[in-house]
PDB file as gemmi writes it, atoms N, CA and C in Angstrom:
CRYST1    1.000    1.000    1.000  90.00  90.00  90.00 P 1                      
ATOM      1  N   UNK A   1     -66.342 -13.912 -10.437  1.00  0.00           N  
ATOM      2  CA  UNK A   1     -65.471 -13.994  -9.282  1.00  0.00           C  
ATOM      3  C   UNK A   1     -65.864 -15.218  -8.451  1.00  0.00           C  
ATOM      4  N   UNK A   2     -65.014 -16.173  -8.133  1.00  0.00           N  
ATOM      5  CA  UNK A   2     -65.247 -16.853  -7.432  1.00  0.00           C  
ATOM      6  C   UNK A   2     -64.052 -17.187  -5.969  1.00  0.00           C  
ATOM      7  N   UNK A   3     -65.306 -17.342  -5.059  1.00  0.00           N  
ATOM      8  CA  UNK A   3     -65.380 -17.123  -3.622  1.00  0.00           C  
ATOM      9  C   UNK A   3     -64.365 -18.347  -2.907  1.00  0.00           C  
ATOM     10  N   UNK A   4     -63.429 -18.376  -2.541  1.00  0.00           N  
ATOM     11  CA  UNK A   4     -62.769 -19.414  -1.855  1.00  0.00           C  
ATOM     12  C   UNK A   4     -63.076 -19.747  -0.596  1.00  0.00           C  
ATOM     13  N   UNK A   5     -63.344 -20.736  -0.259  1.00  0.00           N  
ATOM     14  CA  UNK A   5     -62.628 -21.232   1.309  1.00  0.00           C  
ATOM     15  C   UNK A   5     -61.590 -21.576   1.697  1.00  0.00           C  
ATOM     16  N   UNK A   6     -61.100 -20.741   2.711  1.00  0.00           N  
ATOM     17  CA  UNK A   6     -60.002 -21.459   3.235  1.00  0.00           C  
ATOM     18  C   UNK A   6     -60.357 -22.403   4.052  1.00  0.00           C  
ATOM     19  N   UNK A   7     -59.244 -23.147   3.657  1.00  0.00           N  
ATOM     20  CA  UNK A   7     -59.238 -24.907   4.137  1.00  0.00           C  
ATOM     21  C   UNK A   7     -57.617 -24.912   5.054  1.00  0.00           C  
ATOM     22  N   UNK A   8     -58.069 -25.812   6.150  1.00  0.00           N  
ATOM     23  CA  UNK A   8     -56.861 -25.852   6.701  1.00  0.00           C  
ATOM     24  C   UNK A   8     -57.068 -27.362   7.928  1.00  0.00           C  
ATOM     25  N   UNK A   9     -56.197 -27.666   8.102  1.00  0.00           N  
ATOM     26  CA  UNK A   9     -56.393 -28.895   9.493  1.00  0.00           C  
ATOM     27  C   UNK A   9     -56.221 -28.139  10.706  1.00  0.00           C  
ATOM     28  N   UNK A  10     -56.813 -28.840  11.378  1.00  0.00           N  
ATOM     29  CA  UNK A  10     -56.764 -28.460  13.103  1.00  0.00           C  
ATOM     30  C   UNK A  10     -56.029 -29.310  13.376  1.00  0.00           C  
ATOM     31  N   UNK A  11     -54.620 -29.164  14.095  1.00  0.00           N  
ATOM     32  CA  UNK A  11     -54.321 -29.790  14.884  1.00  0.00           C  
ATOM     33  C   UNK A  11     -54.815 -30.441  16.152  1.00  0.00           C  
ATOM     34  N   UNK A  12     -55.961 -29.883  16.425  1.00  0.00           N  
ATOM     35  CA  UNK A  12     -56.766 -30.941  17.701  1.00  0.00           C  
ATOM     36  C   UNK A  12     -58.178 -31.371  17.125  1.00  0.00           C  
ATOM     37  N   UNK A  13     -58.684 -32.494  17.307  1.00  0.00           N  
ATOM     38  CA  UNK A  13     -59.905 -32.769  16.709  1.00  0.00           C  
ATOM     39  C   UNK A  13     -60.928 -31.892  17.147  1.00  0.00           C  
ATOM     40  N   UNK A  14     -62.137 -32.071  16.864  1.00  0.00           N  
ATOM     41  CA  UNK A  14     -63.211 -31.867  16.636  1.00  0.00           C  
ATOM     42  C   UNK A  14     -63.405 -31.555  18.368  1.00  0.00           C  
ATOM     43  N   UNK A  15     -63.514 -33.352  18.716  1.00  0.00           N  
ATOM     44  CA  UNK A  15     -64.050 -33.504  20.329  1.00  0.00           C  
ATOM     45  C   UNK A  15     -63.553 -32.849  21.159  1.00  0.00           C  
ATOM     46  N   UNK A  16     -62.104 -32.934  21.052  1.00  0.00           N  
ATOM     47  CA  UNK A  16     -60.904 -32.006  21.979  1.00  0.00           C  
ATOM     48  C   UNK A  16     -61.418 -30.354  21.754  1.00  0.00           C  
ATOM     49  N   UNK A  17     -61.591 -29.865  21.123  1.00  0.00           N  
ATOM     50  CA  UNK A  17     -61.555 -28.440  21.201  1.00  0.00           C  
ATOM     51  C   UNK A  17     -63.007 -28.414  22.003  1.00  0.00           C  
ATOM     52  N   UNK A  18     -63.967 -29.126  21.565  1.00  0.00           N  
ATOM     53  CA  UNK A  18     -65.251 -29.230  22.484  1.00  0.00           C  
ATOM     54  C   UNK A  18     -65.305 -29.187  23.845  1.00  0.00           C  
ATOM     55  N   UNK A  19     -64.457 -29.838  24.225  1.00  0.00           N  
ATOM     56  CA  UNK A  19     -63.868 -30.700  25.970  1.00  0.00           C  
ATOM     57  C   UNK A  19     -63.070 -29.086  26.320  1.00  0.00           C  
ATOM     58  N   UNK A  20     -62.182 -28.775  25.443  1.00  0.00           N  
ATOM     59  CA  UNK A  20     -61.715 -27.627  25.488  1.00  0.00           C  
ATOM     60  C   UNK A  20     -62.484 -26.089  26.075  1.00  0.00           C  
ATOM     61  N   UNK A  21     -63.274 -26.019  25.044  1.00  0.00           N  
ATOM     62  CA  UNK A  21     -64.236 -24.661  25.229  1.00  0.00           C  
ATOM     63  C   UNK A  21     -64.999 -24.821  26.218  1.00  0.00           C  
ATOM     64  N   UNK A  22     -65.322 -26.397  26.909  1.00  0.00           N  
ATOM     65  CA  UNK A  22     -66.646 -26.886  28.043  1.00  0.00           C  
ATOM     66  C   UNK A  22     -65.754 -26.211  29.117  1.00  0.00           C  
ATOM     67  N   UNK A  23     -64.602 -26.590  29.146  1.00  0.00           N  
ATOM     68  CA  UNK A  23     -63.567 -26.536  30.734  1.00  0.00           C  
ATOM     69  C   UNK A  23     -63.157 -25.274  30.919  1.00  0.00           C  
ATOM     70  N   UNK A  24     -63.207 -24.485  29.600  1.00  0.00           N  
ATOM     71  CA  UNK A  24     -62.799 -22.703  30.075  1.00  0.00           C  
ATOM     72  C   UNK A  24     -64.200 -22.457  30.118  1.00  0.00           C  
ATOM     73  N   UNK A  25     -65.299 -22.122  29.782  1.00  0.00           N  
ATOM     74  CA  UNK A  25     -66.741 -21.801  30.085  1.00  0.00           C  
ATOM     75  C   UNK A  25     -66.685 -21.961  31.565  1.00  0.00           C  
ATOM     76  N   UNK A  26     -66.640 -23.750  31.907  1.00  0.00           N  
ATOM     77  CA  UNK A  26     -67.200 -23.593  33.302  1.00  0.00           C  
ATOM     78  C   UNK A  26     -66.025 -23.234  33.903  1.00  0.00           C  
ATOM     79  N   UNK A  27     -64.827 -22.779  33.853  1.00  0.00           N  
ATOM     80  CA  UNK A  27     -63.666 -22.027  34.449  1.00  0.00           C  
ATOM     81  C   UNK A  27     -64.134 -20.506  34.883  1.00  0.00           C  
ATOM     82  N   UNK A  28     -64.745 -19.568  34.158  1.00  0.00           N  
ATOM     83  CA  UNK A  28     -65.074 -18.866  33.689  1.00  0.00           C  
ATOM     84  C   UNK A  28     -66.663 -18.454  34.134  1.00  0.00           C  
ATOM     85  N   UNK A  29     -67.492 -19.474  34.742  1.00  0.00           N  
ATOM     86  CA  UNK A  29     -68.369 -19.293  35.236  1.00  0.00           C  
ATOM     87  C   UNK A  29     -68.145 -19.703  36.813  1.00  0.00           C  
ATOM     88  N   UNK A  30     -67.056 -20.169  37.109  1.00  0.00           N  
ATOM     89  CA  UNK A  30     -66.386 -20.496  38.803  1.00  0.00           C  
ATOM     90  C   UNK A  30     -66.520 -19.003  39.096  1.00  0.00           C  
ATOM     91  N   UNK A  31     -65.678 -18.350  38.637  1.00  0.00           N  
ATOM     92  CA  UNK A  31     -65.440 -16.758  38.631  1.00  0.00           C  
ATOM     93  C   UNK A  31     -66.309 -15.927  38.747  1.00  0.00           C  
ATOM     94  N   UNK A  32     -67.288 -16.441  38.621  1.00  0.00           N  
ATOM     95  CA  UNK A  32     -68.286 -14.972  38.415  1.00  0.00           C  
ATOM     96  C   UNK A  32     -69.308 -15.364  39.609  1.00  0.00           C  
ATOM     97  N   UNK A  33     -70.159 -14.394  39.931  1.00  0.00           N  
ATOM     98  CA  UNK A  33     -71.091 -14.363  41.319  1.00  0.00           C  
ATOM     99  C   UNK A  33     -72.628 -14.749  40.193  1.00  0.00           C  
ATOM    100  N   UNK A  34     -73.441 -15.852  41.147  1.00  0.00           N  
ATOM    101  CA  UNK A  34     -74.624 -16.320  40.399  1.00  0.00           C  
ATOM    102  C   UNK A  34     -75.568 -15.220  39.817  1.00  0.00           C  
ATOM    103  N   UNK A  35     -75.719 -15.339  38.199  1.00  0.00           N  
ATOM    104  CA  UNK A  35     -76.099 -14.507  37.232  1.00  0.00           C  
ATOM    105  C   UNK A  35     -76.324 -14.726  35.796  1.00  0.00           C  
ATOM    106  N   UNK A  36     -77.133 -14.072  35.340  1.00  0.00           N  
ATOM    107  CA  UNK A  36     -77.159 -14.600  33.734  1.00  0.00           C  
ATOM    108  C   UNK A  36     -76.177 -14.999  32.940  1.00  0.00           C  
ATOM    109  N   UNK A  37     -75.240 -14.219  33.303  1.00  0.00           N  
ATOM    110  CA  UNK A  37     -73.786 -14.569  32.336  1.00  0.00           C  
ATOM    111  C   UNK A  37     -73.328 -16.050  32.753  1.00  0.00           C  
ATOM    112  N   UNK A  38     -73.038 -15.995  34.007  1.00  0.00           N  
ATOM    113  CA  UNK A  38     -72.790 -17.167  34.953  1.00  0.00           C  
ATOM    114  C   UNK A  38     -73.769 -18.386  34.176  1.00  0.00           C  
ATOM    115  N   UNK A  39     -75.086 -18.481  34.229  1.00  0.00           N  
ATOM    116  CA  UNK A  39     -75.980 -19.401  33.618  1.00  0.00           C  
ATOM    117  C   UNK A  39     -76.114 -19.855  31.995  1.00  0.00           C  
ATOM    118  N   UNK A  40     -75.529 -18.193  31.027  1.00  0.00           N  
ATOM    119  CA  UNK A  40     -74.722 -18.276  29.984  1.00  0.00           C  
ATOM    120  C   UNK A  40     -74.074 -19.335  29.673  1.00  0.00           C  
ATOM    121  N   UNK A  41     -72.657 -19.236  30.623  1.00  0.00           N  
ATOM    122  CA  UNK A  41     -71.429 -20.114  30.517  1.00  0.00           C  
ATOM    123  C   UNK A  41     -72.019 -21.509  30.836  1.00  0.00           C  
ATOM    124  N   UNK A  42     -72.276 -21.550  32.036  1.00  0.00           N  
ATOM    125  CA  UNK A  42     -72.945 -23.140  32.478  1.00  0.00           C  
ATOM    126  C   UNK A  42     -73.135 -23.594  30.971  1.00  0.00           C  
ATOM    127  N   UNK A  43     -74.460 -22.898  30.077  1.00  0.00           N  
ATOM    128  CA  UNK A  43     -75.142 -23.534  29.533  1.00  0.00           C  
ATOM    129  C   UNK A  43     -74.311 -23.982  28.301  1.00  0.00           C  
ATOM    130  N   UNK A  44     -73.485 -23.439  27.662  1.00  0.00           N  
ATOM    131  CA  UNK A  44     -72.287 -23.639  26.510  1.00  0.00           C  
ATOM    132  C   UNK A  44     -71.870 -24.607  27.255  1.00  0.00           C  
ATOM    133  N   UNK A  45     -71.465 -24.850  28.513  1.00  0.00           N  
ATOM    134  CA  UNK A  45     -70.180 -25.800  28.790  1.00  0.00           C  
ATOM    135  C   UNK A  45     -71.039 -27.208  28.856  1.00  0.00           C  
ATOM    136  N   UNK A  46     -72.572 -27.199  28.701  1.00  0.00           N  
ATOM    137  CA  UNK A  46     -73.191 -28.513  29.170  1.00  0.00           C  
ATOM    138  C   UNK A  46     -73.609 -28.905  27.479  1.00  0.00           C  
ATOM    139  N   UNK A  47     -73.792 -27.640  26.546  1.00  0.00           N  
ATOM    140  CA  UNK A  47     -74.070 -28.002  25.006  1.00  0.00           C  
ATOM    141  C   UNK A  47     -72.678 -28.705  24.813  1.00  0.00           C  
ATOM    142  N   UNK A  48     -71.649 -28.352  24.779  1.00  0.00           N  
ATOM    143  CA  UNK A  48     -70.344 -28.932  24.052  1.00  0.00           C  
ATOM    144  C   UNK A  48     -70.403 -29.890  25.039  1.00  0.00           C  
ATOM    145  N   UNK A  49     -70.434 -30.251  26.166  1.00  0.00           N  
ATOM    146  CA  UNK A  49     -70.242 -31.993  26.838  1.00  0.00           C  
ATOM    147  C   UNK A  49     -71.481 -32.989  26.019  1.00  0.00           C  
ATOM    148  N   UNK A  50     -72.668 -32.305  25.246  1.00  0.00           N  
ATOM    149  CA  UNK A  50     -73.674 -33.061  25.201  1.00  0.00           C  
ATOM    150  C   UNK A  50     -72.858 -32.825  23.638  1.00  0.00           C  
ATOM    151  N   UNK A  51     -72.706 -31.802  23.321  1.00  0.00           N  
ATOM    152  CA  UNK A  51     -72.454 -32.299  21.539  1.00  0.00           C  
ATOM    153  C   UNK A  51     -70.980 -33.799  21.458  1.00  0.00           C  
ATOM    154  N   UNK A  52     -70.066 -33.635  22.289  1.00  0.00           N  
ATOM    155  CA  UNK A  52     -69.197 -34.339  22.353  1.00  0.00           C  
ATOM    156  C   UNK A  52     -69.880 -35.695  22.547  1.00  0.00           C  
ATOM    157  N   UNK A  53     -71.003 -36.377  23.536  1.00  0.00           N  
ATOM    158  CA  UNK A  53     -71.595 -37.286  23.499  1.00  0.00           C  
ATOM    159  C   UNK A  53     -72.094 -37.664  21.924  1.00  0.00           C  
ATOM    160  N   UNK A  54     -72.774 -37.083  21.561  1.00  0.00           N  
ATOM    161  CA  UNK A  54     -73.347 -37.048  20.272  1.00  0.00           C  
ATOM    162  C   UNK A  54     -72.900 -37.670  19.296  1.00  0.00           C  
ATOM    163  N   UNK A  55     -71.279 -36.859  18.927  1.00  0.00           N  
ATOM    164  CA  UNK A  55     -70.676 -37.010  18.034  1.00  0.00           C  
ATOM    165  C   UNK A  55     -69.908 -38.329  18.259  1.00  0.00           C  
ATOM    166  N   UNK A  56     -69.718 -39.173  19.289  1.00  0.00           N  
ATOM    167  CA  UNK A  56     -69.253 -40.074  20.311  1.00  0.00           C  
ATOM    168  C   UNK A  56     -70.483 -41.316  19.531  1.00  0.00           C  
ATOM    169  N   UNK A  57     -71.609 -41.047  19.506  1.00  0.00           N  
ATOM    170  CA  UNK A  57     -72.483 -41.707  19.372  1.00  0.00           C  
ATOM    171  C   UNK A  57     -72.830 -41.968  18.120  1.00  0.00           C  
ATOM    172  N   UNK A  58     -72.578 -40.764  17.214  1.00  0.00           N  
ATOM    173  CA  UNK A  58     -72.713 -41.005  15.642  1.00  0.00           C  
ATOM    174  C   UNK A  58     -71.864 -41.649  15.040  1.00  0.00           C  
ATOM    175  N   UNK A  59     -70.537 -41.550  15.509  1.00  0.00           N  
ATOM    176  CA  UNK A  59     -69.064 -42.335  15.069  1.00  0.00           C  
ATOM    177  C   UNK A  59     -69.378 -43.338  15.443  1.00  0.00           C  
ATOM    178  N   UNK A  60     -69.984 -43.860  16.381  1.00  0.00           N  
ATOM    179  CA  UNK A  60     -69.513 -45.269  17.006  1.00  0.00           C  
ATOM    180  C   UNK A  60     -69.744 -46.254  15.642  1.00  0.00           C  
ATOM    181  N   UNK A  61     -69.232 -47.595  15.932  1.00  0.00           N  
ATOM    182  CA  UNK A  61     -69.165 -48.417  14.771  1.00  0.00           C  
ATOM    183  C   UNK A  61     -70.798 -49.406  14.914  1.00  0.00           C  
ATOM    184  N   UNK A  62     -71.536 -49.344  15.770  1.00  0.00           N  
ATOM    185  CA  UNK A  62     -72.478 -49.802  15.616  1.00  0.00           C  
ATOM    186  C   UNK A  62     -73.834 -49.110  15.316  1.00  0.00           C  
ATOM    187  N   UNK A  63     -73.624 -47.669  14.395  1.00  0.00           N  
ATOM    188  CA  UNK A  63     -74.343 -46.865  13.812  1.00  0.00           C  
ATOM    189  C   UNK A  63     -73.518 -47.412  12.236  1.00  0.00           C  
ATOM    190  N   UNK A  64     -73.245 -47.871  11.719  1.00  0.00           N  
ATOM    191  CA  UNK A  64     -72.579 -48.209  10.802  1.00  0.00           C  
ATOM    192  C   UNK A  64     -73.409 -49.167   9.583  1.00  0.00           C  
ATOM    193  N   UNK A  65     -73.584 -48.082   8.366  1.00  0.00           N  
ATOM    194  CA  UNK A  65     -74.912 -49.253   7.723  1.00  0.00           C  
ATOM    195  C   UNK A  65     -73.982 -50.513   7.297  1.00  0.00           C  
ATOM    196  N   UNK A  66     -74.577 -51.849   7.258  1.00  0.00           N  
ATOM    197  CA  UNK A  66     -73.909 -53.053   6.493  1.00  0.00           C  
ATOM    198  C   UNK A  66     -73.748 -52.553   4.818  1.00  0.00           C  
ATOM    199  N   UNK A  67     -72.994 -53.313   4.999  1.00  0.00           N  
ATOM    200  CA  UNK A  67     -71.466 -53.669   3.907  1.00  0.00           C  
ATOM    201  C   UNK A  67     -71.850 -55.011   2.844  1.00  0.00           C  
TER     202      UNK A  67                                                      
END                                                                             
């Protein structure tokens, strides 16, 4: 038996859904009274702004081995 993946495109990239999930987190931590959950959310919404840097940084064209 063999195991498939489903494969499919995202209509929004990678970065966008990142920027995405950062802005409802800290939406989502506006809402709530200061607390773990609250510090939770913060902390997702500051990983996906830092992974979005990242990935910003690995693409760039001057990480690029010569040709």
């Amino acid at each position: 038996m063999i195991i498939r993946r489903r494969r499919g495109r995202h209509e929004v990239s990678f970065e966008m859904r990142l920027i995405k999930h950062a802005q409802v987190a800290r939406e989502a931590a506006r809402r709530l009274p200061p607390g773990k959950k609250r510090e939770t959310l913060l902390r997702q919404a500051r990983a996906n702004e830092m992974a979005v840097q990242i990935e910003k940084w690995i693409t760039s064209p001057g990480l690029r081995p010569p040709e």
